[in-house]
PyMOL commands that place a pseudoatom at each C-alpha (Angstrom):
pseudoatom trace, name=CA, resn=UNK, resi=1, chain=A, elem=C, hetatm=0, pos=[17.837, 48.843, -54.470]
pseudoatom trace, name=CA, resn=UNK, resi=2, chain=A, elem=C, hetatm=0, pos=[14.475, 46.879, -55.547]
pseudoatom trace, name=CA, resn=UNK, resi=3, chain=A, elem=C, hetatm=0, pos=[14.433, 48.755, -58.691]
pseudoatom trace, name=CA, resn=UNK, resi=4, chain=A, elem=C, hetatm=0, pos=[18.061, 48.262, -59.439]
pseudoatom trace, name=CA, resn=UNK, resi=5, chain=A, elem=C, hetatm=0, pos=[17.688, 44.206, -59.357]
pseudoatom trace, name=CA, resn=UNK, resi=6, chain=A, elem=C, hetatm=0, pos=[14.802, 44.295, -61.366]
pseudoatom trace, name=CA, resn=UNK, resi=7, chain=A, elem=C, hetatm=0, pos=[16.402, 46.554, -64.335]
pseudoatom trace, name=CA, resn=UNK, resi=8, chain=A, elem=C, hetatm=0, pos=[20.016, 43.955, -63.799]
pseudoatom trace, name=CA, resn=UNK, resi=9, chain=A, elem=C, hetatm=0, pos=[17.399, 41.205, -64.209]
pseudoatom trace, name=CA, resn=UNK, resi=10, chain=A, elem=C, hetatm=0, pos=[15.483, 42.660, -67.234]
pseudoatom trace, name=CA, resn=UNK, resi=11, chain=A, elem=C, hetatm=0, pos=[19.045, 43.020, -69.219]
pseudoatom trace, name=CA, resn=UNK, resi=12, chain=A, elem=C, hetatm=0, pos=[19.742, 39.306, -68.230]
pseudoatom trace, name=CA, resn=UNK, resi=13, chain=A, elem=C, hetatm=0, pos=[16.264, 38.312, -69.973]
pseudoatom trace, name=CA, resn=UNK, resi=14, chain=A, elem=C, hetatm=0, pos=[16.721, 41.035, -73.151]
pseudoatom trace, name=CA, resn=UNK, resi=15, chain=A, elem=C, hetatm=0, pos=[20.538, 40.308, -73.503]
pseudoatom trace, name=CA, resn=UNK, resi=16, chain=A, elem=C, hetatm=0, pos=[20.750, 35.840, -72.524]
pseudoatom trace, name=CA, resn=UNK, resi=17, chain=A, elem=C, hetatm=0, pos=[17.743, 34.972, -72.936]
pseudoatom trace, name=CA, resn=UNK, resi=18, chain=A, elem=C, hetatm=0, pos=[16.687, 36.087, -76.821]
pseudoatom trace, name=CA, resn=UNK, resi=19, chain=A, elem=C, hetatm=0, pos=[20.008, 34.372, -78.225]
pseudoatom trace, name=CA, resn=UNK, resi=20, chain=A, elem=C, hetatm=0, pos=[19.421, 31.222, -77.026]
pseudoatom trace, name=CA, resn=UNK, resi=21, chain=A, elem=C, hetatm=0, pos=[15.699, 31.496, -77.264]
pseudoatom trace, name=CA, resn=UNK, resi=22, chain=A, elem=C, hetatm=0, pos=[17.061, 32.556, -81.040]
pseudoatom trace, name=CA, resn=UNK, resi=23, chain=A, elem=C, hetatm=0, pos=[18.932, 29.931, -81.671]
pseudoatom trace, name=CA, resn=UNK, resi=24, chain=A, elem=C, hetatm=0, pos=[16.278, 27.707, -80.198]
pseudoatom trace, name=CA, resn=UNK, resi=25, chain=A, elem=C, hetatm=0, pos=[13.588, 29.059, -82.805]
pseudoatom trace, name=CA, resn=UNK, resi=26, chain=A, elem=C, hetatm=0, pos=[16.003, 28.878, -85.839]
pseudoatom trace, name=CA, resn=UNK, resi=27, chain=A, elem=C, hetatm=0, pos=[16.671, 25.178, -85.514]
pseudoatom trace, name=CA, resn=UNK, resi=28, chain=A, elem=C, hetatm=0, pos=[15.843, 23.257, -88.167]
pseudoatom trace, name=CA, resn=UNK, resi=29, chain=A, elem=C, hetatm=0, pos=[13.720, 20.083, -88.026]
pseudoatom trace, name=CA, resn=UNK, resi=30, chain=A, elem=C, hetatm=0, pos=[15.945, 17.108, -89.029]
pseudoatom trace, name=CA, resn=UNK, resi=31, chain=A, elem=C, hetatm=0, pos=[14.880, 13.768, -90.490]
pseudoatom trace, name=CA, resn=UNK, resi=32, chain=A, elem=C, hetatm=0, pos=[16.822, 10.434, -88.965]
pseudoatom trace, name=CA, resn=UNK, resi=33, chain=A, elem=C, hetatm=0, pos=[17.950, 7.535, -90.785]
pseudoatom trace, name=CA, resn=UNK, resi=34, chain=A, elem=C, hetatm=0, pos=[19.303, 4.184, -88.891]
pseudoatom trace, name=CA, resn=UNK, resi=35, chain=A, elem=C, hetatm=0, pos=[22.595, 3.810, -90.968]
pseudoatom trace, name=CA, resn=UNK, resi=36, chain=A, elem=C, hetatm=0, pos=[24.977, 0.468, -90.119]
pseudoatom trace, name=CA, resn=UNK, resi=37, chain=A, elem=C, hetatm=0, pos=[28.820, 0.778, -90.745]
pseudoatom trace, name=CA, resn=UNK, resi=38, chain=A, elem=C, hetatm=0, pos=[31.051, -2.142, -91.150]
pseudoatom trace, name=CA, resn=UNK, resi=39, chain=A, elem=C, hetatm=0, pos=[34.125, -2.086, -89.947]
pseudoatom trace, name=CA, resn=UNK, resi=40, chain=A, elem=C, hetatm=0, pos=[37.476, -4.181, -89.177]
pseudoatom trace, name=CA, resn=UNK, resi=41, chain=A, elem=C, hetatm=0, pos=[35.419, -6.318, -91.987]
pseudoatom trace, name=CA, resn=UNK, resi=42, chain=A, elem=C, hetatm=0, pos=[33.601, -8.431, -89.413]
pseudoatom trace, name=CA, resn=UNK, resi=43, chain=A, elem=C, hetatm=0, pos=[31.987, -6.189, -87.735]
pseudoatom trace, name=CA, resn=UNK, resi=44, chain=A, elem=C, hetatm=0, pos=[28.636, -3.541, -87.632]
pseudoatom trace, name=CA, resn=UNK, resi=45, chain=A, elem=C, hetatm=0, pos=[27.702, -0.650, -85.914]
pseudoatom trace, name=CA, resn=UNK, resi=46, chain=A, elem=C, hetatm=0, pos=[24.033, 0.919, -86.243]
pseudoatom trace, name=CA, resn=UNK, resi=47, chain=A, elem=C, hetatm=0, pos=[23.926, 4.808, -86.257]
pseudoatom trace, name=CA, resn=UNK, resi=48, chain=A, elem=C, hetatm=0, pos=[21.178, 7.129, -86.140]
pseudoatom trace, name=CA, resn=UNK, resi=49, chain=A, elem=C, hetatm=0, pos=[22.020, 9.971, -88.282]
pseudoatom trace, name=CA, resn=UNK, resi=50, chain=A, elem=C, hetatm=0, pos=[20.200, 13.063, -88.455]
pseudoatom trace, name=CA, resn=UNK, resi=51, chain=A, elem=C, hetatm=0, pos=[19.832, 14.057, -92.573]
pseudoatom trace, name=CA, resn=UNK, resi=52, chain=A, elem=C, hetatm=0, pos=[20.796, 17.512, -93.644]
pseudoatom trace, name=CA, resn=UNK, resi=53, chain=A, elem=C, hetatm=0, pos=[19.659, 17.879, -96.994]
pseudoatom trace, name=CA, resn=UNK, resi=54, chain=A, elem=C, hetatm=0, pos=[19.416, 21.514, -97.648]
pseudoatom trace, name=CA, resn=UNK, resi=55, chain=A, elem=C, hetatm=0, pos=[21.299, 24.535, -97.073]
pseudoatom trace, name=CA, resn=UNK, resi=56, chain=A, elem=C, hetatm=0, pos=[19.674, 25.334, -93.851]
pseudoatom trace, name=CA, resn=UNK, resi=57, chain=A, elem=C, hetatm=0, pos=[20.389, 22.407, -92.400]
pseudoatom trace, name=CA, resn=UNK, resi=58, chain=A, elem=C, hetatm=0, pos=[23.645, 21.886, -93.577]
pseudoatom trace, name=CA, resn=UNK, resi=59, chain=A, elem=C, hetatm=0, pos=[24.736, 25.651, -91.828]
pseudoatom trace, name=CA, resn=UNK, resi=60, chain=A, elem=C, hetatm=0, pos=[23.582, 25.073, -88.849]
pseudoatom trace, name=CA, resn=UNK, resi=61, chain=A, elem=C, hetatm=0, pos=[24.497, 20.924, -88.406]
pseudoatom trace, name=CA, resn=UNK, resi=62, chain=A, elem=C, hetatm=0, pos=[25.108, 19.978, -84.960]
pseudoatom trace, name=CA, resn=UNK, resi=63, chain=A, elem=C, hetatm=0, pos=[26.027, 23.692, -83.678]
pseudoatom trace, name=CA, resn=UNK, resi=64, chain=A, elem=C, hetatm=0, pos=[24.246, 24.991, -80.388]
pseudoatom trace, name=CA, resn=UNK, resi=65, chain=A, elem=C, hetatm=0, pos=[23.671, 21.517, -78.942]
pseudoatom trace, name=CA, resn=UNK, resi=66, chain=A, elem=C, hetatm=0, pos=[24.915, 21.204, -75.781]
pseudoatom trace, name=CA, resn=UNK, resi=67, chain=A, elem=C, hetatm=0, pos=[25.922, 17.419, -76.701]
pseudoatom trace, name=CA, resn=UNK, resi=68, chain=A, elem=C, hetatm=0, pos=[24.587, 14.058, -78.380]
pseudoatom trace, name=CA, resn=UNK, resi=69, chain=A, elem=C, hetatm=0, pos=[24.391, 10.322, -77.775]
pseudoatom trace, name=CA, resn=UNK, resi=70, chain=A, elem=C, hetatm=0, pos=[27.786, 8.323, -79.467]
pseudoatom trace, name=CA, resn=UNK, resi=71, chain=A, elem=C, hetatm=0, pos=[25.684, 6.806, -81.780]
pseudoatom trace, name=CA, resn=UNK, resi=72, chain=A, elem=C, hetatm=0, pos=[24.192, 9.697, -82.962]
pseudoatom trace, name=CA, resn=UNK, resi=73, chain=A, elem=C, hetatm=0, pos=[25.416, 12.143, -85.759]
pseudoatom trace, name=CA, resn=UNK, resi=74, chain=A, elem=C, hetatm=0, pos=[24.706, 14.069, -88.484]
pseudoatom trace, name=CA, resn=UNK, resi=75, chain=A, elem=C, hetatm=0, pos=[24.358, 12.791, -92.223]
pseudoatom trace, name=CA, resn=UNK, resi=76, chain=A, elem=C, hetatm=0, pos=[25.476, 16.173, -95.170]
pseudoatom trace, name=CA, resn=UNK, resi=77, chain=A, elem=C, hetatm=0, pos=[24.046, 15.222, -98.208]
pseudoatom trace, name=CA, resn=UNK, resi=78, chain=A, elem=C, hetatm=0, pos=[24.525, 17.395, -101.159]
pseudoatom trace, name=CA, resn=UNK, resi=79, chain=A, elem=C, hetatm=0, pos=[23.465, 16.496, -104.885]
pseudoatom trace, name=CA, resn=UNK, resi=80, chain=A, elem=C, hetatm=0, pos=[26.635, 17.545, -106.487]
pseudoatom trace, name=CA, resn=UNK, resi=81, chain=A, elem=C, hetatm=0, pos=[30.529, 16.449, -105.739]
pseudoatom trace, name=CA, resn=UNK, resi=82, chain=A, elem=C, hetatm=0, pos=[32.651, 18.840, -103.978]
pseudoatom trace, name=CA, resn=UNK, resi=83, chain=A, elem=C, hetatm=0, pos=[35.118, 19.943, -101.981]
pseudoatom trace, name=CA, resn=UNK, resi=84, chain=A, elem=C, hetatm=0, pos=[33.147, 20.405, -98.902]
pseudoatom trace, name=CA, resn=UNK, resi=85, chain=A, elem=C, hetatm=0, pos=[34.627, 22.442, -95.953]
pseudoatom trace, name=CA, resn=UNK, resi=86, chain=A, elem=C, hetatm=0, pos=[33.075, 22.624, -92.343]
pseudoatom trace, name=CA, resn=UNK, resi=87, chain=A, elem=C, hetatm=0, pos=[34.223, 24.554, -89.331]
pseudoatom trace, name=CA, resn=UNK, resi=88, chain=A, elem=C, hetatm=0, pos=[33.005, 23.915, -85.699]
pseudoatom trace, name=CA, resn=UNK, resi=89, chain=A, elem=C, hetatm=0, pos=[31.548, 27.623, -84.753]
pseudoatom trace, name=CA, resn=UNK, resi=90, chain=A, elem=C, hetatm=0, pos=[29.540, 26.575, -81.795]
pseudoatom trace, name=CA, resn=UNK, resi=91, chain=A, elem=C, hetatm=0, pos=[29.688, 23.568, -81.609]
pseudoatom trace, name=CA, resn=UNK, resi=92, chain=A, elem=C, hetatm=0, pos=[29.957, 22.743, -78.120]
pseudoatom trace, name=CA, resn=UNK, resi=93, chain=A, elem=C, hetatm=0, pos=[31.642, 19.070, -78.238]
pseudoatom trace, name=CA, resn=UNK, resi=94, chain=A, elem=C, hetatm=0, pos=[34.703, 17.702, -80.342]
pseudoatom trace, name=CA, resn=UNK, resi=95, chain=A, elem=C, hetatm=0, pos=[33.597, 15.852, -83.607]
pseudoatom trace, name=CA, resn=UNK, resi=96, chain=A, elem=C, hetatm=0, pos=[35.811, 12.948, -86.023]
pseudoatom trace, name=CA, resn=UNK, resi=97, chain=A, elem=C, hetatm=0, pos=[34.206, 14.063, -89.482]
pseudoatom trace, name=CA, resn=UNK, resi=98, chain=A, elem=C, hetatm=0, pos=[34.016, 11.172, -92.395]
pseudoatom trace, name=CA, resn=UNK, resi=99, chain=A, elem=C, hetatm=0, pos=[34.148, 11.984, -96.304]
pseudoatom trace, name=CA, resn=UNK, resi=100, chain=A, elem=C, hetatm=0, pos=[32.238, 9.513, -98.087]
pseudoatom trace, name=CA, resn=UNK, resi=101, chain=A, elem=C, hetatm=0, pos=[32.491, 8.431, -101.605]
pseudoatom trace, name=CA, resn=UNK, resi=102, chain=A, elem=C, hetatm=0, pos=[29.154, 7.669, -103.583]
pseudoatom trace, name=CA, resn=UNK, resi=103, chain=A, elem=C, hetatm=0, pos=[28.687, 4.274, -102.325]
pseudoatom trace, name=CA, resn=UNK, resi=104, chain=A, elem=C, hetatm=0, pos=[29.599, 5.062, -98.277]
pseudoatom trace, name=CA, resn=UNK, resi=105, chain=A, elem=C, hetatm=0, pos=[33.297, 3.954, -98.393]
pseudoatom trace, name=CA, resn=UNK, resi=106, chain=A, elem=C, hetatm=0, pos=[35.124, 6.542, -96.134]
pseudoatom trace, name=CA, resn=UNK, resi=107, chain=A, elem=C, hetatm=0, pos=[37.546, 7.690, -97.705]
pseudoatom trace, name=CA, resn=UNK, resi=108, chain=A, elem=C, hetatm=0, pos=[38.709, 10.666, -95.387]
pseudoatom trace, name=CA, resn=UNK, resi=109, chain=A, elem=C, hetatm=0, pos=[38.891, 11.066, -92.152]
pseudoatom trace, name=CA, resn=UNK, resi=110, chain=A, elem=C, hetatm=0, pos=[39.454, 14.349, -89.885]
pseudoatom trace, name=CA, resn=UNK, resi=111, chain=A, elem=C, hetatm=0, pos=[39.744, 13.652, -86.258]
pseudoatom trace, name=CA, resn=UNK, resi=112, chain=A, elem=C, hetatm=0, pos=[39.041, 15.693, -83.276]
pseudoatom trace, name=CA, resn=UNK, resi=113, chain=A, elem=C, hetatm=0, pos=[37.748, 18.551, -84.801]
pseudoatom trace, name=CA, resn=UNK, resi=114, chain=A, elem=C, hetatm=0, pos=[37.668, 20.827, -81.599]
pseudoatom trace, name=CA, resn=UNK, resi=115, chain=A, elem=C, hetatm=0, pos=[34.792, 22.876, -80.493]
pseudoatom trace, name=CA, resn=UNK, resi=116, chain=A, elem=C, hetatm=0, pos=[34.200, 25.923, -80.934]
pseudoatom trace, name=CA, resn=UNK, resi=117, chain=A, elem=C, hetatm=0, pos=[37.436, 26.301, -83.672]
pseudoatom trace, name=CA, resn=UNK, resi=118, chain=A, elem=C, hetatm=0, pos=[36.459, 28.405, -86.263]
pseudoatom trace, name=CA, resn=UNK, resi=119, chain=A, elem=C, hetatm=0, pos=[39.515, 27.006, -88.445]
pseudoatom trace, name=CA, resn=UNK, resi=120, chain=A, elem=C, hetatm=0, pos=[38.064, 26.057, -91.741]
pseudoatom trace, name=CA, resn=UNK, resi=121, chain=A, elem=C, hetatm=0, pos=[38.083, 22.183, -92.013]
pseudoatom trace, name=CA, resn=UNK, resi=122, chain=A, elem=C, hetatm=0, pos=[38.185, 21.114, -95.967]
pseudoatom trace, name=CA, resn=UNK, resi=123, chain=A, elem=C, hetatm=0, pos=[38.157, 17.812, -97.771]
pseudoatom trace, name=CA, resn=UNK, resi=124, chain=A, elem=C, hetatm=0, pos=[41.029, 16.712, -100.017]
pseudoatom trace, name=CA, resn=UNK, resi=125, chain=A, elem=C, hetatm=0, pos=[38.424, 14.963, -102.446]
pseudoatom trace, name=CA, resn=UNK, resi=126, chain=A, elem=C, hetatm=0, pos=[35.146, 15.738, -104.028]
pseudoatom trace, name=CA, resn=UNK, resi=127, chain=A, elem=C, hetatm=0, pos=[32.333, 13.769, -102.341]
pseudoatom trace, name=CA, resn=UNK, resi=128, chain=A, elem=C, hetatm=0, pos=[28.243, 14.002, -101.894]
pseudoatom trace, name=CA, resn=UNK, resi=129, chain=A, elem=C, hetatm=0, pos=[28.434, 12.854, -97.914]
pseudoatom trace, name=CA, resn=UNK, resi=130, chain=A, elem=C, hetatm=0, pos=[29.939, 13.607, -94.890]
pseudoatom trace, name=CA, resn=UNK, resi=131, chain=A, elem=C, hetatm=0, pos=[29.058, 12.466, -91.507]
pseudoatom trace, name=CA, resn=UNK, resi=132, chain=A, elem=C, hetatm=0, pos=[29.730, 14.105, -87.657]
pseudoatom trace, name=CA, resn=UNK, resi=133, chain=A, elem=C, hetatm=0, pos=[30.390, 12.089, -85.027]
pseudoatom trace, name=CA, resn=UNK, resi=134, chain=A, elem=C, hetatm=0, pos=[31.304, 12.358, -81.263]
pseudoatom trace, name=CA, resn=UNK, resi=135, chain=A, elem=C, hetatm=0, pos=[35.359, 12.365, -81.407]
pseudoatom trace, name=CA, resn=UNK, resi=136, chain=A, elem=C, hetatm=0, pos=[36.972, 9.402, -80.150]
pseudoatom trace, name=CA, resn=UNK, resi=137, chain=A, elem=C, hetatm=0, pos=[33.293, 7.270, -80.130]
pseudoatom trace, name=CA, resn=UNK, resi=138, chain=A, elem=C, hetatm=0, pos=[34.472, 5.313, -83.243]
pseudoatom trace, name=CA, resn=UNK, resi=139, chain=A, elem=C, hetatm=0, pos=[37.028, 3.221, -84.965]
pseudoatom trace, name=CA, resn=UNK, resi=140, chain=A, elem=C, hetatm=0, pos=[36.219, 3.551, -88.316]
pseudoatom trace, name=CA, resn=UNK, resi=141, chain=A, elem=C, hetatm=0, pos=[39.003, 3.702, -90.502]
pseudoatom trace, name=CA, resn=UNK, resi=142, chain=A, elem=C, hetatm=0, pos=[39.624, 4.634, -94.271]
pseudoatom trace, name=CA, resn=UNK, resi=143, chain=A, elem=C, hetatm=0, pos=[37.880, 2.171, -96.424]
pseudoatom trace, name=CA, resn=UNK, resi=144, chain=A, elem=C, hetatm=0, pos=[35.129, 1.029, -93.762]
pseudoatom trace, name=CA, resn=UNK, resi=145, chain=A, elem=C, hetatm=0, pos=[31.739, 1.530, -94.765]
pseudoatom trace, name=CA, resn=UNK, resi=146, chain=A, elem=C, hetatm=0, pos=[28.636, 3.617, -94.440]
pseudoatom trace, name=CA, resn=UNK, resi=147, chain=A, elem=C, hetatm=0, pos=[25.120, 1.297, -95.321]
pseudoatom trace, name=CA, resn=UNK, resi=148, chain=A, elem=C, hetatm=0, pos=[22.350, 4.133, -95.626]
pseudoatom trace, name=CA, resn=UNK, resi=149, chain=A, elem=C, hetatm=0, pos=[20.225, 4.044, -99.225]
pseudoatom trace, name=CA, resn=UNK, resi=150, chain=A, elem=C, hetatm=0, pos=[22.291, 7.083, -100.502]
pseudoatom trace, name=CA, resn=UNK, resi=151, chain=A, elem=C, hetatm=0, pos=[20.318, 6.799, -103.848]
pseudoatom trace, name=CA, resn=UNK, resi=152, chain=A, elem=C, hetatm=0, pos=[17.277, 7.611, -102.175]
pseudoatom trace, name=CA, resn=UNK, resi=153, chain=A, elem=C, hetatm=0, pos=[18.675, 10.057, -100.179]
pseudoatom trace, name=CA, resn=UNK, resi=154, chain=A, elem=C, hetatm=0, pos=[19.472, 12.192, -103.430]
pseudoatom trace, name=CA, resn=UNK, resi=155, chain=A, elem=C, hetatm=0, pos=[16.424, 12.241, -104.580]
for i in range(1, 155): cmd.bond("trace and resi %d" % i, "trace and resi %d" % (i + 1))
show_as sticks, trace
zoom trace
Protein backbone atom coordinates (compact mmCIF):
# COMPACT_ATOMS: atom_id res chain seq x y z
CA UNK A 1 0.00 0.00 0.00
CA UNK A 2 3.06 2.39 1.13
CA UNK A 3 4.66 1.80 -2.11
CA UNK A 4 1.58 2.34 -4.14
CA UNK A 5 1.07 6.10 -2.65
CA UNK A 6 4.46 6.90 -3.15
CA UNK A 7 4.60 5.80 -7.06
CA UNK A 8 0.61 7.84 -7.34
CA UNK A 9 2.58 10.68 -5.71
CA UNK A 10 5.76 10.53 -7.92
CA UNK A 11 3.37 10.74 -11.23
CA UNK A 12 1.62 13.79 -9.54
CA UNK A 13 5.23 15.53 -9.23
CA UNK A 14 6.57 14.14 -12.97
CA UNK A 15 3.11 14.75 -14.67
CA UNK A 16 1.66 18.53 -12.54
CA UNK A 17 4.36 19.64 -11.34
CA UNK A 18 7.01 20.08 -14.53
CA UNK A 19 4.21 22.02 -16.61
CA UNK A 20 3.65 24.54 -14.36
CA UNK A 21 7.16 24.56 -13.06
CA UNK A 22 7.58 24.88 -17.18
CA UNK A 23 5.61 27.46 -17.70
CA UNK A 24 7.00 29.12 -14.63
CA UNK A 25 10.69 28.96 -16.11
CA UNK A 26 9.63 30.11 -19.66
CA UNK A 27 8.16 33.40 -18.52
CA UNK A 28 9.54 36.19 -19.83
CA UNK A 29 10.77 39.20 -17.82
CA UNK A 30 8.55 42.22 -18.69
CA UNK A 31 9.40 45.91 -18.44
CA UNK A 32 6.41 48.35 -16.94
CA UNK A 33 5.50 51.66 -18.07
CA UNK A 34 2.89 54.01 -16.00
CA UNK A 35 0.64 54.95 -19.05
CA UNK A 36 -2.50 57.62 -18.31
CA UNK A 37 -5.67 57.37 -20.58
CA UNK A 38 -8.11 60.12 -20.97
CA UNK A 39 -11.34 59.47 -21.28
CA UNK A 40 -15.07 60.96 -21.40
CA UNK A 41 -12.57 64.08 -22.25
CA UNK A 42 -12.33 65.20 -18.63
CA UNK A 43 -11.07 62.58 -17.21
CA UNK A 44 -7.55 60.25 -16.51
CA UNK A 45 -6.79 56.99 -15.55
CA UNK A 46 -3.04 55.84 -14.76
CA UNK A 47 -2.16 52.23 -15.93
CA UNK A 48 0.74 50.17 -15.38
CA UNK A 49 1.36 48.27 -18.44
CA UNK A 50 3.69 45.55 -18.77
CA UNK A 51 5.78 46.15 -22.42
CA UNK A 52 6.01 43.28 -24.81
CA UNK A 53 8.39 44.22 -27.28
CA UNK A 54 9.58 41.10 -28.86
CA UNK A 55 8.26 37.98 -30.12
CA UNK A 56 8.66 36.14 -26.94
CA UNK A 57 6.88 38.30 -25.10
CA UNK A 58 4.28 39.05 -27.33
CA UNK A 59 3.38 34.85 -27.48
CA UNK A 60 3.17 34.36 -24.27
CA UNK A 61 1.35 38.01 -23.00
CA UNK A 62 -0.70 37.60 -20.04
CA UNK A 63 -1.28 33.63 -20.50
CA UNK A 64 -0.66 31.31 -17.35
CA UNK A 65 -1.39 34.04 -14.79
CA UNK A 66 -3.78 33.11 -12.54
CA UNK A 67 -5.09 36.92 -12.58
CA UNK A 68 -3.92 40.72 -12.39
CA UNK A 69 -4.71 43.98 -10.63
CA UNK A 70 -7.53 46.29 -12.90
CA UNK A 71 -5.06 48.65 -13.50
CA UNK A 72 -2.68 46.47 -14.76
CA UNK A 73 -2.23 45.16 -18.42
CA UNK A 74 -0.17 44.40 -21.03
CA UNK A 75 1.31 46.97 -23.66
CA UNK A 76 2.10 44.85 -27.69
CA UNK A 77 4.36 46.91 -29.36
CA UNK A 78 5.48 45.95 -32.75
CA UNK A 79 7.68 48.20 -35.18
CA UNK A 80 5.64 47.64 -38.22
CA UNK A 81 1.62 48.19 -38.91
CA UNK A 82 -0.49 45.22 -39.06
CA UNK A 83 -3.26 43.34 -38.76
CA UNK A 84 -2.56 41.88 -35.45
CA UNK A 85 -4.62 38.84 -34.21
CA UNK A 86 -4.55 37.43 -30.53
CA UNK A 87 -6.35 34.48 -29.06
CA UNK A 88 -6.76 33.81 -25.26
CA UNK A 89 -5.07 30.09 -24.99
CA UNK A 90 -4.59 30.08 -21.29
CA UNK A 91 -5.40 32.80 -20.26
CA UNK A 92 -7.13 32.28 -17.16
CA UNK A 93 -9.34 35.65 -16.84
CA UNK A 94 -11.58 37.54 -19.51
CA UNK A 95 -9.70 40.51 -21.23
CA UNK A 96 -11.36 43.97 -23.33
CA UNK A 97 -8.37 44.28 -25.93
CA UNK A 98 -7.66 48.05 -27.42
CA UNK A 99 -6.13 48.71 -31.05
CA UNK A 100 -4.22 51.76 -30.98
CA UNK A 101 -3.33 54.03 -33.74
CA UNK A 102 0.29 55.64 -33.76
CA UNK A 103 -0.44 58.36 -31.44
CA UNK A 104 -2.65 56.10 -28.64
CA UNK A 105 -6.17 56.98 -29.97
CA UNK A 106 -8.16 53.66 -29.64
CA UNK A 107 -9.52 53.04 -32.36
CA UNK A 108 -10.86 49.37 -31.81
CA UNK A 109 -12.18 47.81 -29.27
CA UNK A 110 -12.90 43.90 -28.60
CA UNK A 111 -14.68 43.21 -25.43
CA UNK A 112 -14.78 40.26 -23.23
CA UNK A 113 -12.46 38.22 -24.86
CA UNK A 114 -13.15 34.94 -22.81
CA UNK A 115 -10.57 32.78 -21.28
CA UNK A 116 -9.26 30.14 -22.35
CA UNK A 117 -11.06 30.62 -26.17
CA UNK A 118 -8.77 29.66 -28.61
CA UNK A 119 -10.98 31.60 -31.33
CA UNK A 120 -8.60 33.76 -33.22
CA UNK A 121 -9.29 37.46 -32.25
CA UNK A 122 -8.09 39.90 -35.32
CA UNK A 123 -8.03 43.63 -35.82
CA UNK A 124 -9.99 45.32 -38.61
CA UNK A 125 -7.06 47.97 -39.02
CA UNK A 126 -3.34 47.99 -39.20
CA UNK A 127 -1.84 49.35 -35.96
CA UNK A 128 1.73 49.18 -33.91
CA UNK A 129 -0.19 48.78 -30.25
CA UNK A 130 -2.55 46.90 -28.56
CA UNK A 131 -3.27 46.77 -24.96
CA UNK A 132 -5.02 43.81 -22.48
CA UNK A 133 -7.02 44.69 -19.90
CA UNK A 134 -9.22 43.01 -17.18
CA UNK A 135 -12.83 42.85 -19.03
CA UNK A 136 -15.35 45.07 -17.74
CA UNK A 137 -12.46 47.23 -15.49
CA UNK A 138 -12.73 50.12 -18.03
CA UNK A 139 -14.80 52.57 -19.93
CA UNK A 140 -12.73 53.53 -22.53
CA UNK A 141 -14.38 54.04 -25.63
CA UNK A 142 -13.32 54.52 -29.38
CA UNK A 143 -11.41 57.69 -29.70
CA UNK A 144 -10.17 57.92 -25.91
CA UNK A 145 -6.63 57.99 -25.47
CA UNK A 146 -3.53 56.09 -24.52
CA UNK A 147 -0.49 58.75 -23.05
CA UNK A 148 2.70 56.36 -23.00
CA UNK A 149 5.97 57.87 -25.13
CA UNK A 150 5.20 55.40 -28.04
CA UNK A 151 8.19 56.99 -29.95
CA UNK A 152 10.47 55.78 -27.48
CA UNK A 153 8.93 52.71 -27.14
CA UNK A 154 9.87 51.87 -30.91
CA UNK A 155 13.07 52.40 -30.60
Amino acid sequence: MLNKIKITMLGFFLTILPSSLFSEINSPTFKNIICSVNFGNKNAKELSLEIADNEQKRLYGLMNRKDINSNSGMLFIWENRQIRNFWMKNTYFNLDIFFLNNQGEIIEIYKNAKAFDETNIKSQNEVNFVVELKSGEHPFLIGDKFNCPFKELLK
